[in-house]
Structures are given as structure tokens and as C-alpha cells.
N, C-alpha and C positions, 0 to 999 in steps of 0.2 A: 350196259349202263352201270357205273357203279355207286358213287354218292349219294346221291339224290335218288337214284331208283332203289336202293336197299332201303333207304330210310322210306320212299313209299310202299315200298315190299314188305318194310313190319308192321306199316297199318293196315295193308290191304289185307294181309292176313288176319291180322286181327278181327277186320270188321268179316271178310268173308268167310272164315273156317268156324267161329267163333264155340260153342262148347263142342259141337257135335259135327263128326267128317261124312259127308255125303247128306243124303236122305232119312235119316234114321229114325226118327218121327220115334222116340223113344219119353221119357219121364223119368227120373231118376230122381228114388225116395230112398230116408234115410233107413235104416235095419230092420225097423221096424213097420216099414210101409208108409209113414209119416210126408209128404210133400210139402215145399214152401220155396218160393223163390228165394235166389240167390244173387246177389245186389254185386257189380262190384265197382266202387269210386274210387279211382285213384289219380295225384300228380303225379308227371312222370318228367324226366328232365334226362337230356341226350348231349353226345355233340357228332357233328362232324364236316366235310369238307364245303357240301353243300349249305346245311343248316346253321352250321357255325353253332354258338349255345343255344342250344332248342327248351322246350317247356311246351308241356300237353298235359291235357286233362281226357281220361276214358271214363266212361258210365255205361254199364252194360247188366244186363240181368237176366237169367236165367228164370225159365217158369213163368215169365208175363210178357203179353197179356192173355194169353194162354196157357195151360201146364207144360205144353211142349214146345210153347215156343220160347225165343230171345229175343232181343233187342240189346241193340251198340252203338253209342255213337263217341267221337276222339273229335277233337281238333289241335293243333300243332302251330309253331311258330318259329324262327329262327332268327338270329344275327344277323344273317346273310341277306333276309329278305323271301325266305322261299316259308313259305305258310301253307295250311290243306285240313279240310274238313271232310267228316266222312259218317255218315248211318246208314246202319242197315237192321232189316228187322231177318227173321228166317223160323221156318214151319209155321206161317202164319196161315192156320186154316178161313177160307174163306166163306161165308154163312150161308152161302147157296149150296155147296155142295158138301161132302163130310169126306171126301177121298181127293180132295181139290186143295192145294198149298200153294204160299207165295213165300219167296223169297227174295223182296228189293232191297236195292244199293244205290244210294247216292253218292258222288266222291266230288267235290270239287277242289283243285291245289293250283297252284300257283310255286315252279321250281326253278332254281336259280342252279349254272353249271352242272347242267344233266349230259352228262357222258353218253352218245344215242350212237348206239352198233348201224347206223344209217350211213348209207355212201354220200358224199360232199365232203372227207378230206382230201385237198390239194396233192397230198404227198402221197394217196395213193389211189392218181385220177386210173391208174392202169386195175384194176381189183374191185371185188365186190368184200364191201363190208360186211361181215357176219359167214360168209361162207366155211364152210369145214375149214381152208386151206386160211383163212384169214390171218393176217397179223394180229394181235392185238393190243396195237396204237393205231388199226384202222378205225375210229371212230369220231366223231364231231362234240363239241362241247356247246351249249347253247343256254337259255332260259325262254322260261314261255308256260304254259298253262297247260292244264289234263285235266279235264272232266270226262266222265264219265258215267252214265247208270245200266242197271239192267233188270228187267224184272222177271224172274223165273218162276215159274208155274209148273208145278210137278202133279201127277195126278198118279195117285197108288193104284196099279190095276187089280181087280179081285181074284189074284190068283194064289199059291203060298201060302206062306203068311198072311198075306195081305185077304187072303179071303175072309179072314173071319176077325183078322186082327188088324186094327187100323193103330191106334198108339199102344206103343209097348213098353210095360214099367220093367225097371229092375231098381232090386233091393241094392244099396251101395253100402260098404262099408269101407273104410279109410281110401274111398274113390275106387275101390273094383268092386265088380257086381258080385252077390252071392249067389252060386249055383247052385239052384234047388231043384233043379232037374238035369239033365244031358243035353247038350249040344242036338237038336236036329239039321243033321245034315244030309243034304241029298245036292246029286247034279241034274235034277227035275225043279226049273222055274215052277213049276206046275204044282210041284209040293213042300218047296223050300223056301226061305226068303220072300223079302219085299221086291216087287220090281216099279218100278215109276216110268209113264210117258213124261220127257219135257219138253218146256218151252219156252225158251228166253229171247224174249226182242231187246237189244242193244243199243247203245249209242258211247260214240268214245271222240272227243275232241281231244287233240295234241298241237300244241304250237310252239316253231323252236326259234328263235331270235339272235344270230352270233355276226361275228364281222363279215364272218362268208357266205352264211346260209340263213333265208329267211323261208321258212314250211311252214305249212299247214297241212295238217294230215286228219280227214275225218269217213268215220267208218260210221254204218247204222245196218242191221237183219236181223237176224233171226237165228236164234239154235236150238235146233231141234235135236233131241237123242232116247236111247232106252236105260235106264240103269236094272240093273238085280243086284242088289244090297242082301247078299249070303253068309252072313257074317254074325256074332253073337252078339257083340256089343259096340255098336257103332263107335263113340268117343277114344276108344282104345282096344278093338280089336285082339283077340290070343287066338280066333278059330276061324273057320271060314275061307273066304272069296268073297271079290264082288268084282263086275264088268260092267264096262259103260261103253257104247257107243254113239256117234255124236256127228251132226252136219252141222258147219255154220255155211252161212249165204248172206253177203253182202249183193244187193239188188243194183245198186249204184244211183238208188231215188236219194232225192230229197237233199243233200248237202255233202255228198258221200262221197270220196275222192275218187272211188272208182269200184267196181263191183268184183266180188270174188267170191272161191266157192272152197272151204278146207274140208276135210276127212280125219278127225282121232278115234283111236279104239285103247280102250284101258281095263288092267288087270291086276288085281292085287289079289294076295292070298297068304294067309299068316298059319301056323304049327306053333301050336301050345309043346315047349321043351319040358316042361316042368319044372316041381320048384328044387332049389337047390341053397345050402346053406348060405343063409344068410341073405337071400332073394327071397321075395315072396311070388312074383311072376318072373320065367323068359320068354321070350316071342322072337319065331323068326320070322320074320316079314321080308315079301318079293314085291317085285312093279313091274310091268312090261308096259311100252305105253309107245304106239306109234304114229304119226301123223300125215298128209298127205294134202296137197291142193290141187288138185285139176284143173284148176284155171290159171295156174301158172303160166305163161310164154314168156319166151325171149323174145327181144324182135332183131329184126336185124343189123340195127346200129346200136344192141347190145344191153337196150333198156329192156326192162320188164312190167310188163302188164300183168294187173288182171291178178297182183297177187297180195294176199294176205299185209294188212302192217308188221313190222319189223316187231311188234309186241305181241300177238297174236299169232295162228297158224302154229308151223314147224318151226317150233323156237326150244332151245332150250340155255340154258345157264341160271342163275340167282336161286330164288329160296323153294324151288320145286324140284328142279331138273337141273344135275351138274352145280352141285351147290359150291365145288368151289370155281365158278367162273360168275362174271359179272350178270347181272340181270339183262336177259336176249344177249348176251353175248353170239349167239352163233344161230342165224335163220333160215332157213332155203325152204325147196318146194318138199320136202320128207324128211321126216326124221325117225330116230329108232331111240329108246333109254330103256335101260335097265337097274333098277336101284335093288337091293339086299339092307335091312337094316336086322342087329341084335338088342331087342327091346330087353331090358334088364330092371327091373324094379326091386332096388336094396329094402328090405326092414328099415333101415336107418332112417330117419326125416327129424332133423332139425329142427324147423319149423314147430314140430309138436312142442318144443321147451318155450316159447312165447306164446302166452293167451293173446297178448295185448298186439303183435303182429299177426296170429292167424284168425282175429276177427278181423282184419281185413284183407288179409290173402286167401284164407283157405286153405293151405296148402295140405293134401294128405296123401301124397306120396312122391318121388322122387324118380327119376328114371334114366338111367344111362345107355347110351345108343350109338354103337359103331357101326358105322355104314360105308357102304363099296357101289361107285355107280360109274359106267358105262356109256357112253350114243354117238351120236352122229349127228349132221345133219348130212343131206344130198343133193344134187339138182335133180333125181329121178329115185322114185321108190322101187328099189333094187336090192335086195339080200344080199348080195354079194357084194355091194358098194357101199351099203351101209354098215358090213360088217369090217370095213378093213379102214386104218388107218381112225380107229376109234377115239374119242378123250375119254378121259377116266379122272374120280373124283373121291377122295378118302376123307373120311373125316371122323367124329366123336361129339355126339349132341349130349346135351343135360334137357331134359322136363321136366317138368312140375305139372302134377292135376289141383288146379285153385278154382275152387269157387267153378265144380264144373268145368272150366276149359283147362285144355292142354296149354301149353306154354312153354316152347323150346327156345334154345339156342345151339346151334350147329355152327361146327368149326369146322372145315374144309377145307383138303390141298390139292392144290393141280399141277400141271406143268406150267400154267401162264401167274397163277398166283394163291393166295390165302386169303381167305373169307372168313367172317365172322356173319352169320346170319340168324337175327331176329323175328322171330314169326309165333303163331296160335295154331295148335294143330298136329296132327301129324304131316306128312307131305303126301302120301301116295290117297288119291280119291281126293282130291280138296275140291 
């Protein structure tokens, strides 16, 4: 997908990553130990193929209605006709229990010529869309509607950290923590880190409307998984590891197109370089992240059952995975990605020479980030098939830490084309 799905790809990020990446159930005071929310209100104005002249408004805050939680909500509009609204709250503890969080999303939009990696083009009735081997002008254009929510429920087990430590402050100073102690690290769950049971029940409507093709595509279950958050400072990361493991299960109740069952497992691991003139942090950051369906089939007049949406499952391309390819550019029954980034955080920041702009940005630091990624997708999960005939994706991001959230923009080139991608966040754990 590219138009229209980039442009929901900068809000989904926004509302879903929003200051903090993964579970990190953390506080963040200023030098002194001092805490207070952190508001952010801003117009924001866009354009592009889908939207045409766009205008949005975000309102989002850090710190309420708890110290460690957020709250977000945007809504969007365009020329074109394609409009979308979206809130979400995240680490909202819940009063029954003190190791019990939620994290809900509401999204509702409404998109005009959405670009959908879905087989129904004419011109290539012989091929599947999205496959490794695909063209790509194999894809359908359409308009129609995407709703969806989820509500995740994370439960900190007492083990770690987590045994004796449920929220964890750090002192900030121009947005990186002060170290007043050493990194603990260990590869013992048992004495390291946070780890969380989750669980997210889902529901995702999509509907696409074009001269050839008229869908309806709707999913509803469950994902259940384990994370361990090993790591020093969740928002931005210099030490550590974290891994997650993760089922979803589509049952095929209730309104659901059809029922299915995926497999991901995910790795991230960052090495503090040190500092060097004129830097104040480097960080090399890694991803390893694979995927798998088991209910995938073919049948024998060459349809497929039983497998994941073409948004969902072993997908990778847009603002996560293979950033310079379009959003699900590429999906089958497994995939394999590897991403490499160079976190670089200059002295330099701008921003600091206006009062009058950084009482509404925030801005207090600055961050440049070359990155090299790697994957696949396959019709069977095979080392050996996933490793040959690879794409690959380069690029150079800019961030900013405002007001508590990260805030990139990544530029990325492929062999099929160049991306500019808008998002909240780091990418690897979102």
C-alpha cells in the first residue's frame, strides 16, 4: 500500500508507539527528581496522493491520568475525501490489581485510492500478490473503510526487576537518563528485567470498493505472548536486549472472514559505542524478527485458506519492516527481517535557540540514524529459502525526543523504489 497506507502508517504510529517502545512501565523526572505531565497540542497540515491537502489536529500527554501513563488522540481530513480518527490510552494500570495494565486503540478512517498488495489485478490473473517473486504493479486500487481496536492487557510477572520493582523512574536531562548507578545486566529472566504475560483481543474491519473488486475483509481473536524488556531505558534504548514471543488466533466466530493461526518471535539488542566528539550518545541497534502461519493451505484450484490478512501475519514492507517498500508490500505463510541501525545523538539541537517554539515541541535532542535491512517473505518456513534471493533496504532517519516521544522520519531506498516514512518511535519492539 502506498498513499493512503503511509499516511495511516504516521498516525498509527503515532497513537500506538507514542512516548515509550514496548512495556516499560517507566516515569520520567526532570534532574532533579521533579515529575509533571507533559501536554502536547498541535495543528499539523500534510499532502499527498490519497489525502490531497490534509489538516489534523493531535493532543496527547504524557504523565496522565497516571505518572506512567499516556494518552493520544489525532483526527485527519483531506481533499480527497479520505478522513480518520484515532485514540489510544497505554500503561493504564488497572485498580484491581497493581501488576495488571491496559493498553486500548480505537481507529476509525474512512480512505480513498488505497494501493492494497491483494490479488484481483486483471493483469496479473496468473500470480499472487505480495509474494517474494511479485511484481510490483501487482496490486489493486480501491476506497472503503478501516476500523479497527484492540485492547492489550499486559500483566508484569514478579520475577527481575519486576519482583520488587513495578514503575521505574529515571532522572532526564536534555532527554537521556542519568546514570547513577551501572547497567544490571544478566541473561537470567529470573534476575534481570521486566517480563509481561499478554493479551490482546482484536477486531479489524477493512472494505475496498473499485471497478473490479468489491471486499470485505474482517478478522477478530486473540494475541497472546511473553515479552522480557532487558534493557535500561525503554524510550531510547544504548544497553540491553529485549524478546517477545507471540500467538495470534483468529477462531472464525462472529463476523470473521475466516479463521487463522500466526507464529512471531522478536529480538532486539543495542551496545552503547561511546561518546565521541561532538556526539553525546552512539548506539548500535540489531532486530531479528520471524514470522510463521500454520494454517496456511493452498488448495487445489490454487486459492488459500485459513490464512492471515494481507495486513497482518508474515508481512513486511512500510514504517516497520523494509522501510523502503510500500506498506505489506510483500506477505506469504513466513517471513525472516533483519534491521541494523547507528543511533547518533549530535550536541547540536536547534531547537534550544527558540523559547517560544520549544514550549510547544520540546525538543531536547536530536538524533541521526543509518540503517541496513534485510528479509523475505516464503510460502514455507525454511533457512535455506528464506535466506536466498533476499530484498534489502538503506536508508538515513532524523529524530527528535519532544515532549517525551521519539519522533522520526526515515528515508529509504530499494530496488523497487524510495520512501519517505513518517512515524513515533523507534521501529524495532513497537
Amino acid at each position: 500500500m502506498s498513499a493512503s497506507t503511509i499516511t495511516k502508517g504516521i498516525v498509527l504510529s503515532i497513537c500506538i508507539l507514542l512516548p515509550f517502545s514496548a512495556e516499560a512501565l517507566e516515569i520520567l523526572t526532570d534532574k532533579h527528581g521533579n515529575t509533571s505531565s507533559q501536554p502536547l497540542s498541535l495543528p499539523y497540515a500534510f499532502y499527498n496522493e490519497s489525502f490531497g491537502l490534509a489538516a489534523g489536529y493531535v493532543y496527547g500527554v504524557v504523565g496522565k491520568p497516571q505518572p506512567q501513563s499516556s494518552l493520544l488522540g489525532t483526527v485527519m481530513a483531506g481533499s480527497q475525501g479520505s478522513a480518520m480518527g484515532f485514540l489510544i490510552g497505554k500503561d493504564l494500570r488497572l485498580p484491581w490489581s497493581e501488576r495488571l495494565f491496559l493498553d486500548p486503540v480505537i481507529s476509525v478512517g474512512y480512505f480513498r485510492e488505497n494501493d492494497l498488495y491483494i490479488d484481483g489485478n486483471a493483469e496479473y490473473a496468473n500470480s499472487r500478490s505480495g509474494s517474494n517473486d511479485s511484481d510490483a504493479d501487482d496490486y489493486v486500487v480501491g476506497n472503503g473503510w478501516d476500523n479497527f481496536f484492540r485492547l492489550k492487557f499486559k500483566y508484569l510477572l514478579p520475577v527481575g526487576e519486576g519482583k520488587d520493582t513495578i514503575i521505574t523512574y529515571h532522572k532526564i536531562d536534555r532527554g537521556l537518563p542519568i546514570q547513577e548507578k551501572a547497567f544490571q545486566f544478566s541473561f537470567n529472566p529470573f534476575t534481570s528485567g521486566k517480563s509481561f504475560l499478554e493479551m490482546k483481543p482484536f477486531y479489524r474491519s477493512q472494505s475496498v470498493e473499485s471497478d473490479t473488486l468489491d471486499r470485505d475483509i474482517q478478522t477478530n481473536g486473540i494475541d497472546t505472548g511473553l515479552y522480557w524488556d532487558n534493557r535500561d531505558f525503554g524510550p531510547n534504548p544504548s544497553q540491553g536486549f529485549s524478546a517477545r514471543f507471540k500467538v495470534s488466533r483468529d477462531f472464525g466466530g462472529l463476523d470473521s472472514s475466516g479463521s487463522w493461526t500466526n507464529m512471531d518471535g522478536e529480538i532486539d539488542a543495542y551496545f552503547s559505542l561511546g561518546k565521541i566528539r561532538n556526539f553525546r550518545q552512539q548506539v548500535l541497534a540489531l532486530n531479528v524478527w520471524t514470522s510463521y502461519s500454520p494454517s496456511w493451505s493452498v488448495q487445489p484450484d490454487g486459492t488459500i485458506a485459513n490464512r492471515p490478512p494481507a495486513y497482518t501475519g508474515s508481512t513486511l514492507g512500510g514504517i516497520w519492516r523494509m522501510r523502503g517498500y510500500p506498506s505489506q508490500r510483500f506477505s506469504d505463510k513466513a517471513a525472516i527481517y533483519y534491521g541494523a541501525e547507528w543511533r547518533l545523538i549530535p550536541e547540536w539541537n536547534p531547537f534550544t535557540k527558540s523559547e517560544w517554539l520549544q514550549r510547544y515541541v520540546g525538543v531536547q535532542w536530536l538524533q541521526i540514524v543509518p540503517f541496513a535491512e534485510i528479509g523475505r517473505v516464503s510460502p514455507s518456513w525454511n533457512l535455506e529459502d528464506l535466506h536466498q534471493d533476499m530484498k534489502w533496504s538503506l536508508g538515513v532517519g532524523i529524530r527528535a525526543w519532544a515532549k517525551g516521544i521519539v519522533a522520526r522520519i526515515d528515508t529509504a531506498y530499494s530496488d523497487e523504489d524510495f520512501k519517505i516514512q513518517m512515524m513515533v518511535g523507534h521501529p524495532f519492539q513497537f
